[in-house]
C-alpha positions in Angstrom: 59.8 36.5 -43.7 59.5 38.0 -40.3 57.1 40.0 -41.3 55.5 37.4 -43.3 54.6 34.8 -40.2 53.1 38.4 -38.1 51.3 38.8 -40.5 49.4 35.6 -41.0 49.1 35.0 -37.3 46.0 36.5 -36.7 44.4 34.6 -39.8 46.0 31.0 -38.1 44.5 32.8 -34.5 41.1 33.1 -36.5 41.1 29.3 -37.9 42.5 27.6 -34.7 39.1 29.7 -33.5 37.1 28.6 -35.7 37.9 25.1 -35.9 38.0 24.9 -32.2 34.0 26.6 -32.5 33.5 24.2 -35.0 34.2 20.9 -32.6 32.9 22.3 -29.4 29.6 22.9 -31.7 29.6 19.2 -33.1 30.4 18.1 -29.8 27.2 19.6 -28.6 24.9 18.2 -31.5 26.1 14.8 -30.6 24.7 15.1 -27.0 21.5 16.5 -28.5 21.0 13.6 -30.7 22.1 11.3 -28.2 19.2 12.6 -25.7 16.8 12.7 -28.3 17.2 8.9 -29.1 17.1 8.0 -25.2 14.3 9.8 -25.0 12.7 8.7 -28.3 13.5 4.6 -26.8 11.9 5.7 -23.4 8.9 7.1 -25.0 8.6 4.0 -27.4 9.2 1.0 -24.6 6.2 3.0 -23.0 4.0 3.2 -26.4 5.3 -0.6 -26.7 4.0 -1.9 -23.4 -0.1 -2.4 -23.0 -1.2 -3.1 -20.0 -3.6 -6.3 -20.3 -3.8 -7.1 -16.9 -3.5 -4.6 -13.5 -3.5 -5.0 -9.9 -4.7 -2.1 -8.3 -2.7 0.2 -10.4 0.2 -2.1 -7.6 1.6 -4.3 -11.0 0.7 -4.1 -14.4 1.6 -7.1 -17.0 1.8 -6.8 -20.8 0.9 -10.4 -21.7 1.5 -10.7 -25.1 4.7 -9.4 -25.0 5.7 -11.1 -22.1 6.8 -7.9 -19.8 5.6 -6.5 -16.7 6.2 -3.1 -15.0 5.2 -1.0 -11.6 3.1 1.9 -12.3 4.6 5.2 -10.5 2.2 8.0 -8.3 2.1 10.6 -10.9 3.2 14.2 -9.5 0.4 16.4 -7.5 -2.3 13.3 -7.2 -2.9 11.2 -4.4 -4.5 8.4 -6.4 -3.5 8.5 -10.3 -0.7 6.2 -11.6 0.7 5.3 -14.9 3.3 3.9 -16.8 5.7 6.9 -17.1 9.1 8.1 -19.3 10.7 6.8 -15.7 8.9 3.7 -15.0 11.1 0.5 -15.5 9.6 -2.0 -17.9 11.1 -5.8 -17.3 10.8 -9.2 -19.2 8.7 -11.8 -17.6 12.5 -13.4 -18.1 13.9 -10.8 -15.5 12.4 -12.2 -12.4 14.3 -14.4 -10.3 12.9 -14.5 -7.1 9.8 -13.0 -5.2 8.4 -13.3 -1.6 5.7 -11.6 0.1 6.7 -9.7 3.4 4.3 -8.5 6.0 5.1 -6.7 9.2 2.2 -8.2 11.8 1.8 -8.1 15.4 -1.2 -7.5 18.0 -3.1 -5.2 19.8 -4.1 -5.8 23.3 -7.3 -4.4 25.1 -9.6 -5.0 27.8 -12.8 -7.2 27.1 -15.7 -5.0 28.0 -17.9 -8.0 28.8 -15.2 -9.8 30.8 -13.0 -7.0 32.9 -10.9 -9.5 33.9 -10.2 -10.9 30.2 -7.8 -9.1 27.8 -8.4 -9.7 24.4 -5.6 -10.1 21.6 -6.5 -8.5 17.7 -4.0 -9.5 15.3 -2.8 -6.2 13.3 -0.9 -5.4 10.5 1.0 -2.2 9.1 2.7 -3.3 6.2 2.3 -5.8 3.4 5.2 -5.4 0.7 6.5 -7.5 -2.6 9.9 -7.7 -3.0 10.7 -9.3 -6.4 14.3 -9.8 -6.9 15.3 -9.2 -11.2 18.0 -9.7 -13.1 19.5 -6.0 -12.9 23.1 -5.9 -11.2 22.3 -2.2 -10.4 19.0 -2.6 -9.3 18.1 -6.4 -8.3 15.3 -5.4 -6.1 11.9 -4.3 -7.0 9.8 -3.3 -3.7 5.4 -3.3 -4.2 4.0 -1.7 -0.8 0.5 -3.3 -1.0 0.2 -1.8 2.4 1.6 1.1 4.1 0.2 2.9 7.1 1.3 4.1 9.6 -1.1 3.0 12.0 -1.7 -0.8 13.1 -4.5 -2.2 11.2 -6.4 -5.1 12.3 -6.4 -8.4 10.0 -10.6 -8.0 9.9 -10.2 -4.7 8.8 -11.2 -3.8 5.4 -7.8 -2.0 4.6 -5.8 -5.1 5.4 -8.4 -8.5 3.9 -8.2 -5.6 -0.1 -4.6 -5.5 0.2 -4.3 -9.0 1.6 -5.9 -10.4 -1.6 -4.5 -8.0 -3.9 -0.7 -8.8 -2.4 -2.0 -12.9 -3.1 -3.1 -11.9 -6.5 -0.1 -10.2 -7.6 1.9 -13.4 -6.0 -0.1 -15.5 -7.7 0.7 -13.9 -11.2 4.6 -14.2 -10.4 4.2 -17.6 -9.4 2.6 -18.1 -13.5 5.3 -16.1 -14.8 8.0 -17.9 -13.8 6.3 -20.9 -14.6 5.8 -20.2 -17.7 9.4 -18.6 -17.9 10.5 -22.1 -16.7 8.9 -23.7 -19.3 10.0 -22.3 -22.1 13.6 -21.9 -21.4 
């Protein structure tokens, strides 16, 4: 009987092998799968959402299905930006809040025609979006309209394009949560 059980041990060694193989291998298809469908939902919210209105590439909306997203600096380029695997994709449904930030001040300077008289410029440096959404692990949603890091006067042409381009994209909120309002 001894002999029996020594025997067989190496065939049970083998099967406990194999079977362990076996699950480590399934185990391992499931996580393939499991990427393949995130990926396969990422790729289709992006094939689902059509931009049909833009802001300077700043905010994109998808009107006729009601969602709205922030387009993302693609890698190596300064100026392209898209939609993306990555970029987040809301419901007009998601925004609770919004306000429009902007980090002003001025720049003082002798008056050429008047040495006595020191003139005051307003400036700017940064005009930014902050939308708050319904997303406990990411509530806040940041759109830097304006970024430099030098002060830029208000007449400047830098400042009145992102000036109207920050009041355009407020603008668009300001409809979307009415219209949110509305129907719900």
């Amino acid at each position: 009987m001894d002999i029996l059980l020594i025997g067989l041990l190496p065939f049970f060694l083998i099967a406990i092998y194999v079977i362990i193989s076996i699950s480590i291998d399934i185990e391992k298809k499931k996580e393939n799968i499991k990427t393949t469908q995130i990926a396969l939902k990422e790729q289709a919210q992006i094939d689902y959402f059509q931009t049909t209105k833009s802001i300077s590439n700043l905010f994109c909306i998808d009107e006729k299905r009601k969602k709205w997203a922030i387009p993302k600096q693609l890698p190596d380029s300064n100026v392209t930006f898209a939609i993306t695997k990555s970029t987040k994709i809301y419901d007009y449904s998601d925004i609770i809040d919004y306000q429009l930030i902007e980090e002003c001040g001025t720049t003082t300077c002798n008056n050429p025609l008047s040495p006595d008289a020191i003139t005051f410029s307003p400036t700017c440096r940064k005009i930014q979006i902050i939308i708050t959404v319904n997303d406990v692990s990411n509530p806040t949603v940041y759109i830097d309209v304006l970024s430099l890091s030098f002060e830029c006067k208000k007449d400047s042409i830098f400042y009145l394009i992102a000036h109207k381009n920050a009041l355009d994209i407020i603008s668009i909120l300001k409809i979307i949560t009415n219209t949110k309002n509305d129907k719900f």
